[in-house]
N, C-alpha and C positions, 0 to 999 in steps of 0.2 A: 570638506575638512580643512584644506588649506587656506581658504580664505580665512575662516575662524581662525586658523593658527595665526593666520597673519593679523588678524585683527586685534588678538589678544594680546600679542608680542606687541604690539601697536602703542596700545592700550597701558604698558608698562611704563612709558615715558611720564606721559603727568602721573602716575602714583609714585613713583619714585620720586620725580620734583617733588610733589608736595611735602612726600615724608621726609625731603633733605634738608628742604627749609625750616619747617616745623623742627629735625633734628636740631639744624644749627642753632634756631634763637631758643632752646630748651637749653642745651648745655652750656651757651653763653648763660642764663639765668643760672645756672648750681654754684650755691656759694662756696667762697674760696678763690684766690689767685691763680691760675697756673703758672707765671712768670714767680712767683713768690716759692713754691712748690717744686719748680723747676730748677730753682736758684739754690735754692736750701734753707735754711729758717736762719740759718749764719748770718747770710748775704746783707749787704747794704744798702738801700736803697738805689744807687746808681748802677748798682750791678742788677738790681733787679731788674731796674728801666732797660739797661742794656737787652736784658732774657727778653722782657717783655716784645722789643723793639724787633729780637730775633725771629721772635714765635710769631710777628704780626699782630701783635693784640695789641697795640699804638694805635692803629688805624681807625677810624670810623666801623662800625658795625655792617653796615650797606657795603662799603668797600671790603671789607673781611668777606662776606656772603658773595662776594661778585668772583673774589681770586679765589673762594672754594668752588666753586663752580666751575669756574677757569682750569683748577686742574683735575675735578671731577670726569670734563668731557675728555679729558686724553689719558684717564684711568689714572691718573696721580693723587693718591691721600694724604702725599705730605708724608713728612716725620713724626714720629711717633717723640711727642717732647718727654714721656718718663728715660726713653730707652733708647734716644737719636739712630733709631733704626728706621726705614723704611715703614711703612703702616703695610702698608702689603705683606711685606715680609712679614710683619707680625702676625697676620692672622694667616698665612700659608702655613705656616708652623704649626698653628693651634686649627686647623681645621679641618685636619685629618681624625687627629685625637678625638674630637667634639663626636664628626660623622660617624665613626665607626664604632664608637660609645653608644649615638643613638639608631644605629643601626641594629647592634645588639641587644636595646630594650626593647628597639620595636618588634624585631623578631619572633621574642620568647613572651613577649605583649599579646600579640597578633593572636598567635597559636594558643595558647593557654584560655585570652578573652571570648575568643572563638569561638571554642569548644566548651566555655562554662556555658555562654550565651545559648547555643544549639541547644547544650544538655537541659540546661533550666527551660529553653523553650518546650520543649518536646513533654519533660516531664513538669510541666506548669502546675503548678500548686502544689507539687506535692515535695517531700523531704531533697531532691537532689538539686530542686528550685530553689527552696528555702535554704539550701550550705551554698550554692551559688550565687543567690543574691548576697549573701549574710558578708561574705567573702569580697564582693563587688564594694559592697555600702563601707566594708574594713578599709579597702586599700583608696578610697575616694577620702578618707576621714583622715587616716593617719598621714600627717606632714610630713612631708620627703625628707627634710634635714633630721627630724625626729628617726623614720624607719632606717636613715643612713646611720647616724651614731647607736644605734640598736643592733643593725648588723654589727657595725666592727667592735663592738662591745661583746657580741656571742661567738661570733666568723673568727674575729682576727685575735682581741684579745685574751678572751677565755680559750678556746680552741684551737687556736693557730692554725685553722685552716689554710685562712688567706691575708694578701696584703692586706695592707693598710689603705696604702697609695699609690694609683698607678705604677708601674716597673715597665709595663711593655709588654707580658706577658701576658698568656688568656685569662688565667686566674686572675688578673686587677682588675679585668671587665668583668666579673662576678658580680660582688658586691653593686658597685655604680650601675649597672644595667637593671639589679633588682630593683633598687631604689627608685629609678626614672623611672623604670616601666611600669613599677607598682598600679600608679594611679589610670594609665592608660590605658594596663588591662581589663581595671575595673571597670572603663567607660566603656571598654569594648565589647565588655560581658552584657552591660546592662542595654547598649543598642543593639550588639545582635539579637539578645533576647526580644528586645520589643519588633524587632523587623521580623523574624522568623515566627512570631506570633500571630503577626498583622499573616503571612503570607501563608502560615499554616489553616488559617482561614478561609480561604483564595477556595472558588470552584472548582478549579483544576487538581487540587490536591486532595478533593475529596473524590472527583470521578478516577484519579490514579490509584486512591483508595480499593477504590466501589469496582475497580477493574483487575484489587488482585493483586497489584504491584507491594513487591513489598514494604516494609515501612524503610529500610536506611535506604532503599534506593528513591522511594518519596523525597527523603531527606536531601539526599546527594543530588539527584539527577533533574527534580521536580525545582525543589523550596532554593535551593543554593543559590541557582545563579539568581532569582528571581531578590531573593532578599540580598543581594550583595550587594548593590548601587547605595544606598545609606547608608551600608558600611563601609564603601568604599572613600565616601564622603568623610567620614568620621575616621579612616585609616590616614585619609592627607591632613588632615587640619590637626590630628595628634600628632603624625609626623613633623611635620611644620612647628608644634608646639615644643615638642623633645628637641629638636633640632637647635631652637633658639632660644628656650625654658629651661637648658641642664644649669643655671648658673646655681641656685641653694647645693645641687648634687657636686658640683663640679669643685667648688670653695670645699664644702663637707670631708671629702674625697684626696683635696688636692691635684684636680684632676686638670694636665696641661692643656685645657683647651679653650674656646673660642667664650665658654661663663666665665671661666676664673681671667681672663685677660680683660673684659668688660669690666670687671668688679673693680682689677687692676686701676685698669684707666678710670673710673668714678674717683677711686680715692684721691687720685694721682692729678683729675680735671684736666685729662690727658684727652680733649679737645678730636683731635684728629682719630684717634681709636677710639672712641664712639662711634662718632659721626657715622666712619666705615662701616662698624658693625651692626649698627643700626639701621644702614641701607642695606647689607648685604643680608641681614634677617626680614627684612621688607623682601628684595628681590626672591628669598628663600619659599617665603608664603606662596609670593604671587604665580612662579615656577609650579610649586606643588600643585595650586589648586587646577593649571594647567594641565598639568599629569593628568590629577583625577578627574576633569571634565573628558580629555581621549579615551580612558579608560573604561568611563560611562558606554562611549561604542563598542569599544571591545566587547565588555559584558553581554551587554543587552545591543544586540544589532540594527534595529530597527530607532534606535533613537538617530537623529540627523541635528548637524548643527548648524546654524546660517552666519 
């Protein structure tokens, strides 16, 4: 197990290069100035060249890519040119917000997906299959931003339940946690249902049958752990996806965190906050899928890793 760890941890270096460079010569191609944009639309030319000449964008393109990297390997992302803040600091701020946003979809995701998935598998073809796929194929269909301005048009402004826009309170992760999670639960109903199909099939679940056993302990103690490795699969790579995908939810919402400061910095061709947050959602994945390869032994013991 440790060498795998060590190999995979390894293994981060060239995907991160790759995805840095690719980042960088991407967001040099998005049109628009940042020295122009940074300067003000006022500005006059000399002043712009000044910004320009501050931000580094005077330089050759190869030499721009050499001093990113230069302060890459000692953890430095530069200034954030909308906000002459630290880029780090930028996204330390917004990336509490983000996680525990997508903490809370994946949560009430998880559980909810879960249990359609079971229920529909168990009762396969028949009416509580048919409202739980029906329910799956809904939340895969309706767009996020669309189910976002639907809640706060019933939630917030017919009913007054709830915020509008985050506050900090539990109540503003309501809403933005339904809306992420919507579509996640869907996918999680419809894979656990096909896993728990495939395993309700399985010999052993009909000799635990044929032995007496009864059926939710079949369910529970037989089918579970056995079908959980694909779901398990599919609980990191959504994670992974909500983690780094809240930006339609996040804008929608108003929500401080790590979408709406990406969106920020596009408008803004705020250079350095991309960059960042485009390696730190690369590192985000790569991490996850990590988890969930450990996790695979947990489950199921008998898998080894070389």
């Amino acid at each position: 197990m440790l060498n795998f760890l060590a190999k995979r941890l390894l293994g981060l270096l060239p995907t991160l290069f790759i995805v840095a460079v690719l980042v960088f010569l991407f967001v040099h191609l998005l049109p628009g100035d940042p020295a122009r944009l940074a300067a003000g639309a006022e500005a006059d030319e000399a002043t712009v060249a000044l910004v320009r000449a501050d931000l580094g964008l005077d330089k050759p393109l190869p030499q721009q890519l050499v001093n990113f990297f230069s302060k890459v390997v000692h953890f430095d992302f530069g200034m954030s040119t909308r906000s002459k803040r630290p880029v780090s600091t930028e996204i330390a701020e917004r990336f509490m917000p983000t996680l525990w946003l997508t903490l809370a979809s994946m949560a009430w995701a998880v559980v909810f997906g879960m249990a359609i998935g079971i229920v529909s598998a168990v009762w396969r073809n028949k009416w509580p299959d048919r409202i739980g796929m029906t329910l799956a194929v809904s939340g895969i269909s309706f767009p996020a931003f669309a189910l976002g301005m639907l809640l706060i048009e019933i939630f917030s402004v017919k009913l007054g339940w709830l915020p509008i826009v985050g506050d900090g309170t539990w109540q503003s992760y309501v809403l933005p946690s339904l809306t992420l999670g919507a579509a996640v639960a869907a996918v999680m109903a419809r894979f656990t249902r096909a896993s728990f199909v495939e395993v309700l099939g399985e010999d052993f679940v009909r000799t635990a049958r044929a032995k007496g056993v009864h059926e939710p302990m079949v369910i529970v103690k037989h089918c579970l752990r056995n079908a959980m490795i694909p779901v398990v699969t599919m609980m990191g790579l959504q994670f992974g996806f909500l983690l780094g995908g809240s930006i339609v939810v996040e804008k929608v919402f108003n929500w401080p965190g790590l979408g709406r400061l990406l969106v920020d910095a596009v408008e803004m061709r705020d250079y350095p906050v991309i960059q960042a947050e485009v390696l730190l959602f690369s590192l985000e994945f790569i991490v996850i899928n990590l988890v969930v390869d450990v996790l695979y032994a947990v489950i199921n013991p008998t898998i080894r890793f070389k």
